[in-house]
C-alpha positions in Angstrom: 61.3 46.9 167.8 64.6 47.7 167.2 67.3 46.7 170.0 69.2 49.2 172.0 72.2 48.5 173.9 72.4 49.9 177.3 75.4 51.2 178.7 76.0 50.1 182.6 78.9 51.4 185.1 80.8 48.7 186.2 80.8 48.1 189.6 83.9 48.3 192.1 83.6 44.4 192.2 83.2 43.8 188.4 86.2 46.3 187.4 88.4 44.3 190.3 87.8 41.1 189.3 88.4 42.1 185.6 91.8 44.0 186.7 92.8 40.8 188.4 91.9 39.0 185.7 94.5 40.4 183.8 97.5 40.8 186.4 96.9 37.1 186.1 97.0 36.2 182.9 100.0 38.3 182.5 102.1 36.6 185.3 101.0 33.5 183.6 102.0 34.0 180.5 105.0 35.9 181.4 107.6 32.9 181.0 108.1 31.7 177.7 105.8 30.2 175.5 105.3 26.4 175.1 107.5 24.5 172.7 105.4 23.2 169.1 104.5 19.8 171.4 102.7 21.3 174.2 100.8 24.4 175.4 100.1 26.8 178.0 97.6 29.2 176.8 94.2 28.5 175.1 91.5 30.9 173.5 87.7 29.5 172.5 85.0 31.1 170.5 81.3 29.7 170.1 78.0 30.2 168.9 74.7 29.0 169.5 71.3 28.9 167.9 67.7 27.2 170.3 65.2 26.1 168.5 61.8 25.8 170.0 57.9 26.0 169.5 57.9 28.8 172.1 60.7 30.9 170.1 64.3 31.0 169.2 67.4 32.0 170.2 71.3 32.6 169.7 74.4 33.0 171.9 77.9 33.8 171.6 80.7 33.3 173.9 84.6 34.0 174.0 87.0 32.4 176.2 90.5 32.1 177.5 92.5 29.8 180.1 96.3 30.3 181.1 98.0 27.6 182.4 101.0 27.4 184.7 102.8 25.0 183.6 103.0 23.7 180.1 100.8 21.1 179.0 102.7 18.2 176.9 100.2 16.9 173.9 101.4 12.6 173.4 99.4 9.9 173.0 99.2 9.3 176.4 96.4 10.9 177.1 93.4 12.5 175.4 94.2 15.9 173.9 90.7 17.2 175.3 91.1 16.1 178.8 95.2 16.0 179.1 95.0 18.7 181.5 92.7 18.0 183.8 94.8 14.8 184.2 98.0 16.1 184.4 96.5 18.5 187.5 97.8 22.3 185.9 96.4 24.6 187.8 94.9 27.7 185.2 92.8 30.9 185.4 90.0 31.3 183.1 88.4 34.4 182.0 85.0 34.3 179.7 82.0 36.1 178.5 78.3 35.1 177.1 75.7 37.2 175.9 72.2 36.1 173.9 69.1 36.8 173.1 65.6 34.9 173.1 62.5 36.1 170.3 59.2 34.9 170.1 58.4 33.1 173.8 55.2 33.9 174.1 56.0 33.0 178.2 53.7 34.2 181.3 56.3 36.6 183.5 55.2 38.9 186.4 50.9 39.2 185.0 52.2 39.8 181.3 53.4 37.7 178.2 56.8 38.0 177.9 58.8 38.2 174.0 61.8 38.7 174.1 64.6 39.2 176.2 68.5 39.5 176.2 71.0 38.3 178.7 74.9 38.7 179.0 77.7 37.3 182.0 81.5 37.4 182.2 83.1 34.8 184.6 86.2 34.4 186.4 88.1 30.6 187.3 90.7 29.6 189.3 91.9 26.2 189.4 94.4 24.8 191.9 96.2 21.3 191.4 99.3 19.4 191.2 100.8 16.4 190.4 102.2 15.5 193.5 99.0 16.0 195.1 95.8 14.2 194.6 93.5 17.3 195.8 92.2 19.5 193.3 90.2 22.5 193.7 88.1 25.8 191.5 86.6 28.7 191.9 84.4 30.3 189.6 82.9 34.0 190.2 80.2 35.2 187.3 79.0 38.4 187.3 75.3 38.3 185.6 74.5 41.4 183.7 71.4 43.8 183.5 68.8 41.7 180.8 66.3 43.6 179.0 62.7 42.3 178.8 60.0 43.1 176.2 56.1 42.4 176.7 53.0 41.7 174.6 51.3 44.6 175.8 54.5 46.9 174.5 55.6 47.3 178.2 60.0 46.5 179.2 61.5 45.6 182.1 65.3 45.4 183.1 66.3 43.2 185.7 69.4 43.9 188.0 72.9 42.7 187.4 73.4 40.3 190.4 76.7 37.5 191.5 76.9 34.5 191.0 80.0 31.8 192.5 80.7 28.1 192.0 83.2 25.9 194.5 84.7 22.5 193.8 86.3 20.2 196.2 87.8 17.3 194.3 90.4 14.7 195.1 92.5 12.0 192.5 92.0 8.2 193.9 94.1 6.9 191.4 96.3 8.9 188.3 93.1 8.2 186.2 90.1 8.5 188.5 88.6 11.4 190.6 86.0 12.3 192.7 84.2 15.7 193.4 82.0 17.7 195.5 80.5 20.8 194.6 78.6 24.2 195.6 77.0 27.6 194.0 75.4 30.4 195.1 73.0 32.1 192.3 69.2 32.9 192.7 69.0 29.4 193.7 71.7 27.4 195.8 72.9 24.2 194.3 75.2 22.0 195.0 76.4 18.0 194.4 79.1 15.4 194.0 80.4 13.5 190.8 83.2 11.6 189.4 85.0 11.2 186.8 87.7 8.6 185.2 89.3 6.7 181.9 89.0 2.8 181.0 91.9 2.4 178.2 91.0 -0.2 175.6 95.0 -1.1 174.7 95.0 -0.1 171.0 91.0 0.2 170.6 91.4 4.2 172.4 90.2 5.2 175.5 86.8 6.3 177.1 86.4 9.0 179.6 83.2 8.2 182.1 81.2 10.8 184.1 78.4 10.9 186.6 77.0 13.7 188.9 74.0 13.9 191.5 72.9 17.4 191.4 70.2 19.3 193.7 69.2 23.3 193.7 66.7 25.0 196.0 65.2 28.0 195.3 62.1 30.3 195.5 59.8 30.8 192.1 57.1 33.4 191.1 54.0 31.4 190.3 50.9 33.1 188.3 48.2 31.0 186.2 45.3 32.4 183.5 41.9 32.8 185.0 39.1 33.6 183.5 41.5 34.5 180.6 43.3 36.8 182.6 46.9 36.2 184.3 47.3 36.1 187.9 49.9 36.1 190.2 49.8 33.7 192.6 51.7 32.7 196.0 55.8 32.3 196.1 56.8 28.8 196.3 59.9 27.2 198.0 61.0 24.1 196.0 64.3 21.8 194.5 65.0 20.3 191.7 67.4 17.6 191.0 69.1 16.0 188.5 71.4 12.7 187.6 73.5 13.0 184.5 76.6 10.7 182.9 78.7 11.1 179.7 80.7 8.9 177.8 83.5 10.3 175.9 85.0 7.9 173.4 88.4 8.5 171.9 89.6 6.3 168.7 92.7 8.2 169.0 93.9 11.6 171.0 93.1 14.0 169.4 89.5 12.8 168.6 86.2 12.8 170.7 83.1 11.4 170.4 80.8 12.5 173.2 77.0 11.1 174.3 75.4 13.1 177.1 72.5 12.3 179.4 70.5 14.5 182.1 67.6 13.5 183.6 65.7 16.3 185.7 63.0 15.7 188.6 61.4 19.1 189.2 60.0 19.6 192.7 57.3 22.6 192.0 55.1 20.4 189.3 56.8 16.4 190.3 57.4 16.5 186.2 60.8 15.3 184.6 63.1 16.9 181.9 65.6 14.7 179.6 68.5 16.3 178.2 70.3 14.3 175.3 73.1 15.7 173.4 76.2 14.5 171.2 79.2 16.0 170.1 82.3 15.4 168.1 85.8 17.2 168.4 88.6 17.3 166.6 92.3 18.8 166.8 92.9 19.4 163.3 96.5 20.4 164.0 97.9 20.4 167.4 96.9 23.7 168.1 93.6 24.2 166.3 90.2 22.7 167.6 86.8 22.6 165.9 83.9 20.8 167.6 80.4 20.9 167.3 77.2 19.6 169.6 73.3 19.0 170.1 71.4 19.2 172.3 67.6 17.7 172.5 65.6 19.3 176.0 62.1 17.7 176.4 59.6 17.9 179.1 57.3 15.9 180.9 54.8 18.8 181.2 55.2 21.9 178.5 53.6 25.2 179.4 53.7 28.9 178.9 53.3 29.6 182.7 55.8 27.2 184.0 58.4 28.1 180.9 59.4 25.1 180.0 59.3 24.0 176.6 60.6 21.5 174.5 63.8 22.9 172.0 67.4 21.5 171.2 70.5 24.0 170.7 73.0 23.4 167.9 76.6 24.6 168.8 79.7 25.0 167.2 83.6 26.1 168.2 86.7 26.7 167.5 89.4 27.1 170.2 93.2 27.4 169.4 96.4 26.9 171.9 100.0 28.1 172.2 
């Protein structure tokens, strides 16, 4: 079946956050442009393919961040994380869209294919150096997705809003704490920190860990007697513990291992995400990097959606 893209009206609320997206940007970039030894400006493109026994699927995202002040690159710190440390506040504007074949999932008393999905974000963060609090906001709006059945039925779900707010404060110039909370179709929210342990002329490493929790309500349905049924609404939470390691030889290379490990509350199964990742400045400005990620599941099943599959990803991003 052949896709066809559907045309939406923005909303009031989508064209205002997308007209203050740009006012932004534009008094942000205003000033002049950072010397050849530092930035303020930074654009990101990526793509994505999943791999899975229940289907496929590929996404594509752009991205870019102003910053307002410039960002100094020296070996001081790690090119990747350089400003998060030096506390610049930034805006960030982004967009995603995808699409998943082949899923052969159990949605709403049919057997769903395919479907496509698309978002565009907004971020503010507010910091500065002579402050150890740190804050962001980030406002997605989700956009219609388009489903397609078995049976040759569709379905297209609303657009709907989505927001994220961080709390965070700086204990020391290389170690911060966090708290966090989002509103989507479920509420989540959580604490973390993050920090470096310099090892003289060896590099540095970058250390993460987060507690995370979401509670949410689920559609449940189950075959009977070959047949698919719907069956009550359940209220349930999920959470999840995750770390990273980031090891840098020198600054502007990273090596990154990543660990997630899920307890989901509607089945008591567990999920495991591992993933790696390497970047690389090639020049000061230019940045490739690429990642996988492995997903695997306690319990697998068409009804409950989950299914084992890793995502390969690669980027480029480039900064002035």
């Amino acid at each position: 079946m052949p896709c066809v893209a559907i045309r939406r009206k923005p909303s009031y609320l989508s064209r205002s956050v997308s007209a203050l997206g740009v006012t932004l940007f534009t008094v942000l970039t205003l000033p002049a442009l950072a010397d050849e030894n530092s930035f303020r400006f930074s654009l990101e493109g990526s793509a994505a393919v999943m791999d899975s026994k229940s289907g496929k699927g590929d996404y594509y995202s752009l991205s870019a961040k102003a910053y307002l002040d410039p960002i100094k690159l020296d070996a001081s710190l790690p090119y990747e994380v350089a400003p998060f440390y030096k506390r610049i506040s930034n805006v960030f504007i982004g967009a995603l869209k995808g699409e998943y074949t082949g899923l052969r999932l159990v949605r709403g008393g049919s057997i769903l294919n395919s479907s496509d999905f698309q978002s565009e974000t907004l971020g503010l963060k507010l910091a500065d150096n002579d402050s150890p609090l740190w804050g962001e906001f980030y406002y997605t709006r989700i956009g219609k997705s388009n489903y397609e059945f078995s049976d040759g039925s569709s379905d297209t779900s609303e657009a709907r809003d989505a927001y994220q707010i961080t709390a965070g404060w700086f204990i020391n110039q290389e170690l911060s704490v966090y708290g966090f909370y989002g509103d989507d179709d479920a509420t989540a929210y959580g604490a973390g920190m993050r920090g470096l342990l310099r090892l003289d002329t060896r590099g540095v490493i970058e250390g993460s860990l987060q507690y995370w929790q979401s509670e949410y309500e689920t559609e449940h349905s189950a075959l009977i007697n070959n047949q698919v049924r719907n069956l009550d609404n359940i209220d349930y939470k999920t959470t999840a513990w995750s770390y990273y390691l980031s090891y840098y030889p020198q600054a502007q290379t990273a090596l990154t291992f990543a660990h997630r490990y899920f307890n989901h509350g509607d089945d008591d199964t567990k999920s495991e995400h591992l993933s790696i990742a390497i970047s690389h400045f090639v020049t000061d400005q230019l940045r490739l990097a690429a990642s996988y990620l492995d997903v695997s599941h306690e319990k697998n099943g068409s009804v409950s959606g989950r299914f084992d599959h890793d995502i390969t990803k690669v980027s480029l991003s480039y900064r002035l």
